[in-house]
Structures are given as structure tokens and as C-alpha cells.
C-alpha positions as CSV (number, residue, x, y, z in Angstrom):
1,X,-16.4,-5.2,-10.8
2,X,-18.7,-5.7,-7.3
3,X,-16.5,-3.7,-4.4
4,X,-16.3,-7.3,-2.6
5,X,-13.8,-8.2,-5.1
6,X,-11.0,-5.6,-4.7
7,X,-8.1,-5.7,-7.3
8,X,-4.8,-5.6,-6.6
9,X,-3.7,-2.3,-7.1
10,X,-1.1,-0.5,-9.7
11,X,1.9,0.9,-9.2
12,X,0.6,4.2,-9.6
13,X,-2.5,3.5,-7.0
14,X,-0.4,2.1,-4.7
15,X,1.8,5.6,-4.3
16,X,-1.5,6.9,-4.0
17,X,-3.0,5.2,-1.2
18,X,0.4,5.6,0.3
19,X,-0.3,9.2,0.6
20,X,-3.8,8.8,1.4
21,X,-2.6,6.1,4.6
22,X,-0.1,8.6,5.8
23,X,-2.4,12.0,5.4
24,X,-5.9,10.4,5.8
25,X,-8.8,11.9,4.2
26,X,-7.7,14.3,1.4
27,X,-8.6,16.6,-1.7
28,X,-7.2,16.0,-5.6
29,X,-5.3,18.9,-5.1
30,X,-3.6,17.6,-1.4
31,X,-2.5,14.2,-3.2
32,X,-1.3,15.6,-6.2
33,X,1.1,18.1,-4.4
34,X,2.4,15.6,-2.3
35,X,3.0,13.2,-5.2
36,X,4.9,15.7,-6.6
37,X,6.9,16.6,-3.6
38,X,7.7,13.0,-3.1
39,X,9.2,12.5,-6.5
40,X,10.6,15.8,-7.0
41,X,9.0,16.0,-10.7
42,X,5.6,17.5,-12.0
43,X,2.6,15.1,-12.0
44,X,-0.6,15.7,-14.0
45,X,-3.4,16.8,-11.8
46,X,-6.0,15.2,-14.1
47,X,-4.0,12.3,-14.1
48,X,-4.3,11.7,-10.5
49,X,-7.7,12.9,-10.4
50,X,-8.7,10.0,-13.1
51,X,-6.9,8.0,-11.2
52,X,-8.9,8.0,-8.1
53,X,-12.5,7.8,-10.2
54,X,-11.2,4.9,-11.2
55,X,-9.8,3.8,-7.7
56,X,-13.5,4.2,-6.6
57,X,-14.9,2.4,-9.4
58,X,-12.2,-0.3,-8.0
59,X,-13.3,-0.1,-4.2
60,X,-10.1,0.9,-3.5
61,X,-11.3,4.1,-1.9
62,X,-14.0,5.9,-0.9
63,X,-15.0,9.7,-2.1
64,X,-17.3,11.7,-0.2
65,X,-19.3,13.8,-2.4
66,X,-20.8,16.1,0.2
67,X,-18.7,19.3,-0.3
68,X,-18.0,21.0,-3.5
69,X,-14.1,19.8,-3.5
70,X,-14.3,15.4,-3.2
71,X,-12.8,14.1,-0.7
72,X,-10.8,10.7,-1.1
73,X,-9.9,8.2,1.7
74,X,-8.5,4.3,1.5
75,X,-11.3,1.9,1.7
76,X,-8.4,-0.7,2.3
77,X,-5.8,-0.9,5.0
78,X,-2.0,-0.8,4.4
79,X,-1.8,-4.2,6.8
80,X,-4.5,-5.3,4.3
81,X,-3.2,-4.5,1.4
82,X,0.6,-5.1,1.9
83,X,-0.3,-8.5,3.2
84,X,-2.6,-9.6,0.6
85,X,0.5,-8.3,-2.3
86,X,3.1,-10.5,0.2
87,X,0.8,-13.3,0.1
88,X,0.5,-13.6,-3.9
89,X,4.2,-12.3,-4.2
90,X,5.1,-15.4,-2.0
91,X,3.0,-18.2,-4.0
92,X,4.1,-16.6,-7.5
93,X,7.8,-16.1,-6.8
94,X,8.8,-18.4,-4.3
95,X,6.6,-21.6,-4.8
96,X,5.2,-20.7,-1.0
97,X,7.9,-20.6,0.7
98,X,8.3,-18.1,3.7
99,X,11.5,-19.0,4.0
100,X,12.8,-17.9,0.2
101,X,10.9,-14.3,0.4
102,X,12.8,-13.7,3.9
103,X,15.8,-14.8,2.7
104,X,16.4,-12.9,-0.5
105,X,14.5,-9.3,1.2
106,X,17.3,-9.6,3.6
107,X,19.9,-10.5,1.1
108,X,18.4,-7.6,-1.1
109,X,18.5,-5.0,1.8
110,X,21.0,-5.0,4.9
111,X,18.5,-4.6,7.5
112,X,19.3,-1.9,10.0
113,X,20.3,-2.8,13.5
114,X,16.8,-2.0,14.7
115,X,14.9,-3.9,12.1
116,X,17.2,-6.7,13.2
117,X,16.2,-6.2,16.7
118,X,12.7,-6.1,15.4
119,X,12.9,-9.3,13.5
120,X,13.8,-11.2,16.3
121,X,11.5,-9.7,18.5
122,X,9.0,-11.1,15.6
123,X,10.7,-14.7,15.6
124,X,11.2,-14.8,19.5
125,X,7.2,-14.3,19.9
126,X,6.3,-16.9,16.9
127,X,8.8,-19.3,18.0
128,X,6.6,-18.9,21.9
129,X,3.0,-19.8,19.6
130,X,4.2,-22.7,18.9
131,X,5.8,-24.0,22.4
């Protein structure tokens, strides 16, 4: 698959990257112990290490072979990738509609007091683009 055309990514790449957008750059071993401290459970080191070949086959991150231990990094941005798996959530689920994702996350979740504060801020600054 050319790099250009960048799948979506699992559920199990996507905790990945998570780690790898919060630590940055990192070995095997650094993603697979904080996987496992995140979910409290053992995960297979040659699962995540398969895992990232194959993330690299995918373009979803990068490995730099220089040293004797790879190192992995994201090749795609969180803002990137979040917004792209928003975008197709919002066509497939809600027919397009802004409105219908917004309304049921909120319904879903009871925002706290400062993501409310947030949101507006958010809608206040829209609603002034299109004054």
C-alpha cells in the first residue's frame, strides 16, 4: 500500500500511537511497558513489536534503523488522525450531520465544567467567522 494512502488505523494501533504522541520517539521495549501499565495486564512484546512492522509497512510511523535498538515515532499527527476518524465517523453514523455527533458525545458524556467553558469558547469564535 503506497505511504500516500494511509489507512485508518486499529484499535490496537491507535493505543499505540497514543503512547508514541504522548512519549515521542521510543524503543519496543518503552511502548510495550507503558501499554502494560496503562491497562494494568501483561501485553506480548512480540505482539507490539509485529505490530509496529506492520504500522510501518502502513505509513503510520516511521522506525529509524540507525542504532542497534529501532526506534519508532508517529508519521501522523493526533489532530490528523482524530480528525480524519471524526470525519468518516460523522458521514457513516450520522448521515453528515455535525449537529447529531455533538449531540449524542454530549449526551453520552456529561462534559465537565471546563470542557463546557471550552466548548463555548469554540462556538463563540465560530459563531465570529461567520459575522
Amino acid at each position: 500500500m503506497p505511504r500516500h494512502a494511509r489507512p485508518r488505523p486499529t484499535n490496537a494501533e491507535l493505543d499505540i500511537l497514543r503512547v508514541l504522541w504522548r512519549r515521542g520517539p521510543s524503543t519496543v521495549r518503552e511502548v510495550h511497558a507503558e501499554l502494560e501499565l496503562e491497562r494494568g495486564a501483561e501485553v506480548g512484546y512480540t505482539t507490539i513489536l509485529k505490530l509496529l512492522q506492520i504500522m510501518d509497512e502502513k505509513g503510520l510511523v516511521t522506525r529509524d534503523a540507525r542504532a542497534r535498538t529501532h526506534v519508532y515515532a508517529p508519521r501522523v499527527t493526533q489532530r490528523a488522525t482524530q480528525r480524519r476518524l471524526v470525519t468518516e465517523l460523522v458521514a457513516r453514523a450520522f448521515g453528515g450531520s455535525a449537529h447529531g455527533l455533538v449531540m449524542q458525545a454530549l449526551a453520552a458524556k456529561r462534559p465537565t465544567a471546563a470542557e463546557l467553558e471550552e466548548i463555548q469558547r469554540l462556538l463563540d469564535a465560530m459563531k465570529g467567522e461567520r459575522r
